[in-house]
C-alpha positions as CSV (number, residue, x, y, z in Angstrom):
1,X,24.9,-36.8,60.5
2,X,22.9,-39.9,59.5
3,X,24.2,-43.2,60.8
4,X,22.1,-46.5,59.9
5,X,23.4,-49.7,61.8
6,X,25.2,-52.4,59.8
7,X,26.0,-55.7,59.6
8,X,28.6,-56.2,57.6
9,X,29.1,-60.2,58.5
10,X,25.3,-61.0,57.8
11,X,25.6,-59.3,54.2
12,X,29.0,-60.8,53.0
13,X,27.3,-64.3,54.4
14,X,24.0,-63.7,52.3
15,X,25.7,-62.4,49.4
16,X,28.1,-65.9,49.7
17,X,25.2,-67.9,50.1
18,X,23.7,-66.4,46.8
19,X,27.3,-66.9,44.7
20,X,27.3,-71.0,46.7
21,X,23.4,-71.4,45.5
22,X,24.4,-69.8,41.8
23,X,26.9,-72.1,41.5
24,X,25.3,-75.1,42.2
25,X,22.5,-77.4,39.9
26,X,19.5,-75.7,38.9
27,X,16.4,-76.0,41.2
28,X,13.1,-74.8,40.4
29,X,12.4,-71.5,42.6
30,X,10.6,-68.4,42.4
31,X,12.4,-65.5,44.2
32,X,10.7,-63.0,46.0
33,X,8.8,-60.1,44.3
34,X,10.8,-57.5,45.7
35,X,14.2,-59.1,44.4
36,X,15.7,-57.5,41.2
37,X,15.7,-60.8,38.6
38,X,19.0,-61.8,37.8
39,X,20.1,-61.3,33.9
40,X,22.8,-62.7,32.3
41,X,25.4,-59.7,31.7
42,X,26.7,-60.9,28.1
43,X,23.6,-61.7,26.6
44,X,22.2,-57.7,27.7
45,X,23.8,-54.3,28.6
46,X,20.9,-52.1,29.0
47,X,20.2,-50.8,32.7
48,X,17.8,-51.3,35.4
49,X,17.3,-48.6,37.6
50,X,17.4,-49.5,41.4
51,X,15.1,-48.6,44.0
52,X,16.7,-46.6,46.7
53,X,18.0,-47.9,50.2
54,X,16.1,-45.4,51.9
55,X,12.1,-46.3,52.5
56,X,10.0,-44.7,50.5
57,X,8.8,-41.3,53.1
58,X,10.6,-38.3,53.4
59,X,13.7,-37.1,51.5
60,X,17.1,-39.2,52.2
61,X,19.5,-37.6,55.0
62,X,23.1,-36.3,54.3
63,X,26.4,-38.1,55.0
64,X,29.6,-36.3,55.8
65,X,31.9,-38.8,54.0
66,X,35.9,-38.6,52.9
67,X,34.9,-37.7,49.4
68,X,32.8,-35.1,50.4
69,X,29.1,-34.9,51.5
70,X,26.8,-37.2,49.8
71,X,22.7,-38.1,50.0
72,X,22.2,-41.2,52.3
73,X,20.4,-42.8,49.1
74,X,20.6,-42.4,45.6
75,X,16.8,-41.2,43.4
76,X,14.5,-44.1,42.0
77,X,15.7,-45.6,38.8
78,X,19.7,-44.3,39.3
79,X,21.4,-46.6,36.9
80,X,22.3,-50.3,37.9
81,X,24.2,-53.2,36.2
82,X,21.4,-56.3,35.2
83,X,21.4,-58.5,37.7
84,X,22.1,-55.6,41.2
85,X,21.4,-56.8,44.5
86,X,21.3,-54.2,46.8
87,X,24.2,-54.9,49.2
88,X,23.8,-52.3,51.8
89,X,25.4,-54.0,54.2
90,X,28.3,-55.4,52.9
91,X,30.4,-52.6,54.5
92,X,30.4,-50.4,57.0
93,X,32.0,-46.8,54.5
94,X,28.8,-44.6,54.1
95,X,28.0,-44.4,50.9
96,X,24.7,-43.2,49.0
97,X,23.6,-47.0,47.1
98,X,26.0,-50.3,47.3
99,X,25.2,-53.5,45.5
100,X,26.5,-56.8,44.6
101,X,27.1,-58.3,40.8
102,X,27.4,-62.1,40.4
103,X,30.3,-63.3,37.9
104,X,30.7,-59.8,35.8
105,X,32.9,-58.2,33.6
106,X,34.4,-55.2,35.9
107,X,35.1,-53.3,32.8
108,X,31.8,-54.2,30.9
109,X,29.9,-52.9,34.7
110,X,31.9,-49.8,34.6
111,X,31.2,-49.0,30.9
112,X,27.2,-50.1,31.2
113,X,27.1,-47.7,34.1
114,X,28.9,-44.7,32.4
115,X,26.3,-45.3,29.6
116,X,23.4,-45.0,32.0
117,X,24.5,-42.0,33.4
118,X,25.6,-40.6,30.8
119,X,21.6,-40.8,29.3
120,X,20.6,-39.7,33.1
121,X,22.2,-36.3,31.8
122,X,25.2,-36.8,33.9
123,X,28.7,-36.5,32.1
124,X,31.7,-38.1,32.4
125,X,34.4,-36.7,33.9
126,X,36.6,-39.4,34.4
127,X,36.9,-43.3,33.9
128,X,40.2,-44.9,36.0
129,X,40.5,-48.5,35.6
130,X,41.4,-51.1,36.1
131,X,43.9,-50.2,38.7
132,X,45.9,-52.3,40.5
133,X,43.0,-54.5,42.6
134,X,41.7,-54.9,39.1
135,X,38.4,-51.9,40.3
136,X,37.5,-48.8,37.9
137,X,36.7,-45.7,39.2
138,X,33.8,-43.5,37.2
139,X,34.1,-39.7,38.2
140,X,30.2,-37.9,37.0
141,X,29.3,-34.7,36.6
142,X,25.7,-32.9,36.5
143,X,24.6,-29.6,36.9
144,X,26.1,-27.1,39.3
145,X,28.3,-28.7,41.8
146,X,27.0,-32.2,41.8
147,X,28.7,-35.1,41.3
148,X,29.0,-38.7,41.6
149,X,31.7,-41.1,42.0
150,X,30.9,-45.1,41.7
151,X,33.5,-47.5,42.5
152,X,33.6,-51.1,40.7
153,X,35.6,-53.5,42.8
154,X,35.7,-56.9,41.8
155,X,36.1,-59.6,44.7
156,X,36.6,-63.1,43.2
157,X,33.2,-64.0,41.3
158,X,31.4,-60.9,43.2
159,X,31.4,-57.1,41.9
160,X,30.6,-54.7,44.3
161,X,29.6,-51.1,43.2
162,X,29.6,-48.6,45.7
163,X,27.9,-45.0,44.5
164,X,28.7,-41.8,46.3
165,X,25.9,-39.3,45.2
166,X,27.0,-36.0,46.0
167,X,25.0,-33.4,48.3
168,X,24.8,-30.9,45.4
169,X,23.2,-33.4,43.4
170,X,19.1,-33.4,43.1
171,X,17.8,-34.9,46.0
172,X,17.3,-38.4,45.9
């Protein structure tokens, strides 16, 4: 089994510090080239695909994992919301891709991401939300065996997305 090291306080205090500067007046900044750009949600709701977590090299590991085994990372230009941050480290669950949305619709995320999947090839095999915590659930299928399940939980003006790619899915 594949264990990275986290640090789950140094994430949620970057990702805070992100929401604090968003919120306050506007400042004239470039951000670094390797940062996704940020796109306003409701003005677009095509997808950006997301580079993996894993460095660019050999294959990503496996993870033994609750829901079943799933790749450490998930393939270059899986589906993301406009606007992902990677937020790998925002919990310590293994999980195959996690990132951060700033002031989203949980329900507009969940159906932009069932879109993009469902043009990756991948179907739907179920959409649960909102439950109770106010997160959806999105259950995919692809060839075979493999399957994904991607979690939308909203957390006050933050949305984080958590995607389990699963072991039997084409290698990321």
């Amino acid at each position: 089994m594949h264990v990275r090291p986290r640090a789950p306080s140094l994430a949620v205090a970057a990702i805070l510090a992100v929401a604090i500067v968003g919120c306050g007046p506007a400042t004239a900044s470039t951000p670094p080239s390797s940062a996704p750009s940020a796109a306003d949600p409701t003005s677009s709701t095509s997808i950006e695909p997301v580079e993996p977590s894993a460095s660019a090299g050999p294959a990503a590991g496996r993870t033994d994992t609750q829901w079943g085994r799933i790749w450490d990372a998930v393939p270059a230009g899986f589906p993301t919301y406009p606007g992902s941050t990677i937020a790998d480290d925002a919990s310590s669950e293994p999980v195959s891709a996690r990132y951060a949305i700033i002031g989203a619709d949980p329900a507009e995320v969940a159906s932009v991401l069932q879109a993009g999947l469902e043009a990756a090839s991948f179907g739907t095999e179920g959409l649960s939300g909102p439950l109770e915590d106010g997160s959806f659930v999105l259950d995919s299928v692809g060839d075979g065996d493999c399957r994904i399940q991607t979690r939308i939980v909203p957390m006050a003006r933050l949305i984080f997305v958590s995607v389990s790619y699963g072991a039997a899915c084409p290698p990321a």
